[in-house]
BAMAR-116607 format. One record per residue (C-alpha): residue number from 0; x, y, z. Coordinates in nm, 2 decimals. Example, Ala and Ser with C-alpha at 12.3 -4.5 7.8 and 13.67 -1.06 7.14 Angstrom:
2
<r pos="0" X="1.23" Y="-0.45" Z="0.78"/>
<r pos="1" X="1.37" Y="-0.11" Z="0.71"/>
// end
This chain:
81
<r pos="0" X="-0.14" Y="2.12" Z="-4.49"/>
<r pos="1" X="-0.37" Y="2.31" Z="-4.22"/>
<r pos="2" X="-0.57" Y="1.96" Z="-4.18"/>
<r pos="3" X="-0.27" Y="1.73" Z="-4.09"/>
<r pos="4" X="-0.19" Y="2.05" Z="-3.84"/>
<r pos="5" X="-0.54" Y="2.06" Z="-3.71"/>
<r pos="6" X="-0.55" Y="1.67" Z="-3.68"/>
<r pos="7" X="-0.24" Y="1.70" Z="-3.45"/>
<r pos="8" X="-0.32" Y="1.97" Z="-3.28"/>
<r pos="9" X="-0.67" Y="1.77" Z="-3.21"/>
<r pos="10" X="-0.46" Y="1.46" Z="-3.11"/>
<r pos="11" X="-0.24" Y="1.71" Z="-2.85"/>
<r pos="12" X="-0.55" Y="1.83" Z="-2.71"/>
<r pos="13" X="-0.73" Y="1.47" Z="-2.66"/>
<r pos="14" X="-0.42" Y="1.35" Z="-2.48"/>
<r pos="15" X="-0.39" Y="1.65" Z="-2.28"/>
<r pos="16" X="-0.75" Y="1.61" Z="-2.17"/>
<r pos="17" X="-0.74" Y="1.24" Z="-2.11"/>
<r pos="18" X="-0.44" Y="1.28" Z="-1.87"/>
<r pos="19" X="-0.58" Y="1.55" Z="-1.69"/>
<r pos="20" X="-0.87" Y="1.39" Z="-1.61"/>
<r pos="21" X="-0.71" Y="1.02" Z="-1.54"/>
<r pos="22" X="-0.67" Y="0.91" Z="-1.18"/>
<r pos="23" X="-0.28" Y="0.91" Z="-1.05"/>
<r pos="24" X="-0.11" Y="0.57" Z="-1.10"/>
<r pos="25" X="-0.06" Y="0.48" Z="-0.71"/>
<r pos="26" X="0.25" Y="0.23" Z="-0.69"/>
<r pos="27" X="0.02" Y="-0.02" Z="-0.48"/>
<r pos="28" X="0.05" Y="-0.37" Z="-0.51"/>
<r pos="29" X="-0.20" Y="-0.55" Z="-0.69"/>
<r pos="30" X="-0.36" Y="-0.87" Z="-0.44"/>
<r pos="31" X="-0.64" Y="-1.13" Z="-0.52"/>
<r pos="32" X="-0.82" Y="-1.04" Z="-0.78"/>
<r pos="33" X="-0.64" Y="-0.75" Z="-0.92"/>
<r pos="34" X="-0.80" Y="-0.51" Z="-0.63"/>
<r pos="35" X="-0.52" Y="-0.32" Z="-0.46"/>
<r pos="36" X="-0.32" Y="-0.36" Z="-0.16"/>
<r pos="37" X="-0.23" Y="-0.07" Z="0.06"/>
<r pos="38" X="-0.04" Y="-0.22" Z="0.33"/>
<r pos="39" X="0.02" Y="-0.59" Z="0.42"/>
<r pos="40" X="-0.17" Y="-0.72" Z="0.73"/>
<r pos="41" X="0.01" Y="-0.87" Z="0.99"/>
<r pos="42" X="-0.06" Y="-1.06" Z="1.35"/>
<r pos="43" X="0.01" Y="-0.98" Z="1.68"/>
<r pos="44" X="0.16" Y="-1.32" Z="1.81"/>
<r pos="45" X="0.00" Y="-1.19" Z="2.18"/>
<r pos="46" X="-0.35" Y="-1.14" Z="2.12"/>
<r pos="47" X="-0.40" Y="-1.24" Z="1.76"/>
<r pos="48" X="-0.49" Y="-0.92" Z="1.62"/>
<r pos="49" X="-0.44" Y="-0.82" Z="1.29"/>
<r pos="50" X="-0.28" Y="-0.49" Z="1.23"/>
<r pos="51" X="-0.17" Y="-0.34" Z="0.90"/>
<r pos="52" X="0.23" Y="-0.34" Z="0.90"/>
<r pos="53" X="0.34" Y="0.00" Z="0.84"/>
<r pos="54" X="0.11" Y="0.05" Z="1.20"/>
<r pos="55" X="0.25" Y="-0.19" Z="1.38"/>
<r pos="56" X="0.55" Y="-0.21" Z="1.62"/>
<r pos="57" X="0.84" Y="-0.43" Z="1.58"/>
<r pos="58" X="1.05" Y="-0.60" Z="1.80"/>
<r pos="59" X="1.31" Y="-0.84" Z="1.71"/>
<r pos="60" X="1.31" Y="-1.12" Z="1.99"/>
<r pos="61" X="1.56" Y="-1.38" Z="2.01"/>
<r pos="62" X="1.64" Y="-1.30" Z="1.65"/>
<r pos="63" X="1.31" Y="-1.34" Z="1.51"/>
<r pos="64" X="1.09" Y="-1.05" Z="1.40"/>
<r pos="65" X="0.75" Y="-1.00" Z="1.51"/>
<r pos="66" X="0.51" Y="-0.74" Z="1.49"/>
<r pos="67" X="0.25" Y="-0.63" Z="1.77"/>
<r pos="68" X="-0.07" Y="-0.39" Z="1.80"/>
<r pos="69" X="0.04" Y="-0.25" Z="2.13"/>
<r pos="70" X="0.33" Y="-0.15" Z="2.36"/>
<r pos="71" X="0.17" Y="-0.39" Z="2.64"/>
<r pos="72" X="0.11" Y="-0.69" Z="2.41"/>
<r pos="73" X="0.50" Y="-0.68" Z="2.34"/>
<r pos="74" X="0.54" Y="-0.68" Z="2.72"/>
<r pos="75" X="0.31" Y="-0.98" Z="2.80"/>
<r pos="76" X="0.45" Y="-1.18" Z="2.49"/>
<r pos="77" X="0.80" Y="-1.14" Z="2.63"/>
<r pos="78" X="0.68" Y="-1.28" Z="2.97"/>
<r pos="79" X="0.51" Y="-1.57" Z="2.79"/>
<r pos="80" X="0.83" Y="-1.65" Z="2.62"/>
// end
């Protein structure tokens, strides 16, 4: 009886180790190649920059959405437009 309650008591401990000691699971999305994505990349439709979404500012135009790296690009695309 005190080996099946040492064995478990081993087990307890392992698992308690292992989790401690584990890196957090992130809820990232997983891209090309299983390797992680932390934001989605988007363009500025001005000067063609690529900005990471969560950064960028967006402006719906004419119904459409778009997404810019800058305060002034949103102004120059709207006088292009």
């Amino acid at each position: 009886m005190r080996h099946i309650i040492l064995i478990i008591l081993i087990i307890l401990f392992y698992y308690l180790v292992k989790s401690f000691f584990s890196p957090p699971k992130a809820s990232q999305k997983k891209g090309y190649g299983g390797t992680e994505i932390d934001d989605e990349m988007v363009k500025d439709p001005n000067c063609g920059v690529y900005i990471p979404k969560k950064e960028a500012l967006e402006k719906k135009i004419k119904g459409q959405k778009y997404y810019f790296c800058s305060k002034e690009c949103i102004e120059k695309f709207k006088q292009g437009n």
